[in-house]
C-alpha positions in Angstrom: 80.3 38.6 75.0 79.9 39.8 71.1 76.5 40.5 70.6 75.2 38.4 67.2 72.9 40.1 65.0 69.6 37.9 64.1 69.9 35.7 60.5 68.2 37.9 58.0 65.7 36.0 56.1 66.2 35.4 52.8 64.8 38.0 50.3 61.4 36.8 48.8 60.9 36.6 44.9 57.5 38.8 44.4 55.1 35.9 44.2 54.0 35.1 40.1 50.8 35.1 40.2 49.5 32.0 38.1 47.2 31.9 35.5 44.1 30.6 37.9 41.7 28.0 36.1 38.4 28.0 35.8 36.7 25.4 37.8 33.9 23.6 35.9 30.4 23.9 36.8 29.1 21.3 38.9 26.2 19.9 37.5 23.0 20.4 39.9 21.7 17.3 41.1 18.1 16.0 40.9 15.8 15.8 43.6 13.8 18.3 45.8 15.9 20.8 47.6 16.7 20.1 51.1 14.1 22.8 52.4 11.3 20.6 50.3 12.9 17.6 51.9 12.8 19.2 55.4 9.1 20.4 55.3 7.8 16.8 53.8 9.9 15.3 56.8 7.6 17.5 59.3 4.4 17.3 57.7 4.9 13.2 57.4 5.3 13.0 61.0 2.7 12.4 63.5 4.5 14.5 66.8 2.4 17.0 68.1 5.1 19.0 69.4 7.1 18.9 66.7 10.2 17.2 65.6 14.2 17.7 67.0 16.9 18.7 64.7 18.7 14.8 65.2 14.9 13.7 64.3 15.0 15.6 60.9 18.8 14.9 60.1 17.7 11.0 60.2 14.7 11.3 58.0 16.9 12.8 55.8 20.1 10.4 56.0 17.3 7.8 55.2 16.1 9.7 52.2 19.5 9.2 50.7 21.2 12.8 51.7 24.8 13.0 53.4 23.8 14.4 56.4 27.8 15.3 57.3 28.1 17.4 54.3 24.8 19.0 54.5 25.1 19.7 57.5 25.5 23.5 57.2 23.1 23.8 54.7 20.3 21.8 56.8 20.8 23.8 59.9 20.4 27.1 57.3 17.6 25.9 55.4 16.1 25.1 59.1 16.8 28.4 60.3 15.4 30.5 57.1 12.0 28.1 56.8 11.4 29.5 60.7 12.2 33.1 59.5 9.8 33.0 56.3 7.0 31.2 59.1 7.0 27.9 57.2 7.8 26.0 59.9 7.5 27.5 63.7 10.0 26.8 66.6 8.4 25.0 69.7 11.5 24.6 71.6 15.2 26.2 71.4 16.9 29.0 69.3 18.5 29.0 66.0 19.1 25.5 64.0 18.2 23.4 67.7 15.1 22.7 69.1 12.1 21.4 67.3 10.0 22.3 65.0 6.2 21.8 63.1 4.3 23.1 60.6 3.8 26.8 60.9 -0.1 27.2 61.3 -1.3 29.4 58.9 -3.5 32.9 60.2 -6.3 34.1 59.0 -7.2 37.4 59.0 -9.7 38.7 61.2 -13.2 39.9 60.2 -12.3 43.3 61.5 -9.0 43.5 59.3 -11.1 42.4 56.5 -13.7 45.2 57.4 -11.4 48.2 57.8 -9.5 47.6 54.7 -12.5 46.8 53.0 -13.9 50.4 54.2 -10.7 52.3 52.5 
């Protein structure tokens, strides 16, 4: 009934800390940016109540862009053209739903009036 004490790990060396690399630049690709490729996608199509996430993801796999990689960056580029009011959200939240053309407001003759009185 000796009590054992636990193994003691093995001292650690203090980690080296190697000389890191620099990564080469990545040379940009051509080609519209896939917010340009997402608003051409919309304004192309004929839906009136605008066009689904999956709808958009397959315009763009057809328009040559790996939609698995992008796939982050289509759902952000979705999700910031809503915010800026280039393209409006008829149904869901966030990156889901669909989505149209944002349509754009003019300003009323009033507005015009009173700023035009200052």
């Amino acid at each position: 009934m000796a009590e054992e004490a636990p193994a003691a790990a093995p001292a650690k060396a203090p980690a080296k800390s190697p000389k890191k690399k620099k990564a080469a630049a990545r040379p940009k690709k051509d080609g519209p940016s896939i917010s340009k490729l997402l608003v051409s996608a919309v304004t192309e199509s004929k839906e009136r109540k605008g066009m689904s996430l999956a709808a958009l993801k397959k315009v763009l796999a057809g328009k040559g862009v790996d939609v698995t990689k992008a796939n982050k960056r289509i759902n952000t580029a979705v999700t910031k053209l809503v915010t800026k009011g280039t393209l409006s959200q008829t149904k869901g939240t966030g990156a889901s739903g669909s989505f149209k053309l944002a349509k754009e407001t003019k300003p009323n003759c009033q507005e015009v009036g009173a700023s035009q009185m200052l």
